[in-house]
N, C-alpha and C positions, 0 to 999 in steps of 0.2 A: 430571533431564536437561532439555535444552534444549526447552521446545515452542512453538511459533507459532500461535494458531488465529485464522483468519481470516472473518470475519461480513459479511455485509452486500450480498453482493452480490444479483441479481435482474435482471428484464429492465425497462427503461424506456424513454422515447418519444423522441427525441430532440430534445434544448432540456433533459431533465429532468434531475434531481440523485438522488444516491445518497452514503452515509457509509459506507463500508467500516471495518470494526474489527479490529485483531490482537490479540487478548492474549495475554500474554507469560508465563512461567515458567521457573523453574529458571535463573535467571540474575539478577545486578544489571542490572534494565532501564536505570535511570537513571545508568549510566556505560557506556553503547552506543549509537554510533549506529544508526536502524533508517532503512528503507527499503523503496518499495514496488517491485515489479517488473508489468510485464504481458506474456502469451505470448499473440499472436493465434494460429488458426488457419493451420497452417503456415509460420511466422515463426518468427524465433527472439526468445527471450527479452529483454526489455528494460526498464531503468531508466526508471521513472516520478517519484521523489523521493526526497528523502535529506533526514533532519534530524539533528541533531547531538543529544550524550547531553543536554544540559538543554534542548534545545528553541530556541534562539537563532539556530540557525543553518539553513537552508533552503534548496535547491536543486531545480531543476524541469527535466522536459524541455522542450525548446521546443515541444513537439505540447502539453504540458498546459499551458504557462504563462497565469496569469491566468485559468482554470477550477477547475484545480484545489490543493487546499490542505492541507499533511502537518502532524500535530501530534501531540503525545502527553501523556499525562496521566501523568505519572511515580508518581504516586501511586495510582493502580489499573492500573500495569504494562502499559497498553496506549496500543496506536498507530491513530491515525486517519487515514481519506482525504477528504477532503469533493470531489467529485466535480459540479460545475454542468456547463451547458452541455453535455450527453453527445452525444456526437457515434455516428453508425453504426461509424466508424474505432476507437472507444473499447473495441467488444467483444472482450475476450478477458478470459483469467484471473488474479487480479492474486493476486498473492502479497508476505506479508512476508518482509522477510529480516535476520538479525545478522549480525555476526563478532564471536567470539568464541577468542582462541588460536590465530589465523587459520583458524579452519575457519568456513566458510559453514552459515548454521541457514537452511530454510528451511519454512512453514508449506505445507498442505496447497494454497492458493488456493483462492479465491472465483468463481464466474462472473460475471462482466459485462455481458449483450446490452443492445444501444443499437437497439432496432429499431422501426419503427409496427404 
């Protein structure tokens, strides 16, 4: 079956950088696009980046654009977030996610804090 596990996150200062990692199974990773998500504290759910199935293609919210940066390594089945710049705004819980058959896969998330 499909699983998503996501690593990396922790609490940092703000200015500082963090690499969030999913790795991926139970699916052909590299003909999917993945993408990250983050849920603050009583907000709703939201799109962080989207990369396409070989990596070519990249898309960003405009809260993260030119901090942060979505890749994957198709070759050990997993996705990365490189995370600079962390801002306080930046904390919540950031999850991967597929489609697959149009059903939505999503990973457990990671926590995030951006605090001093």
């Amino acid at each position: 079956q499909v699983q998503l596990v996501e690593s990396g996150g922790g609490l940092v200062q703000p200015g500082g950088s963090l690499r969030l990692s999913c790795a991926a199974s139970g699916f052909t990773f590299s003909s999917h696009a993945m993408s990250w998500y983050r849920q603050a504290p009583g907000k709703e759910r939201e799109l962080v980046a989207v990369i396409s199935s070989l990596g070519g293609s990249t898309n960003y919210a405009d809260s993260v654009k030119g901090r942060f940066t979505i890749s994957r390594d198709n070759a050990k089945n997993t996705l990365y977030l490189q995370m600079n710049s962390l801002k306080p705004e930046d904390t919540a819980v950031y999850y991967c996610r597929t489609t697959r058959f149009g059903v939505y896969y999503w990973g457990q998330g990671t926590q995030v804090t951006v605090s001093s």
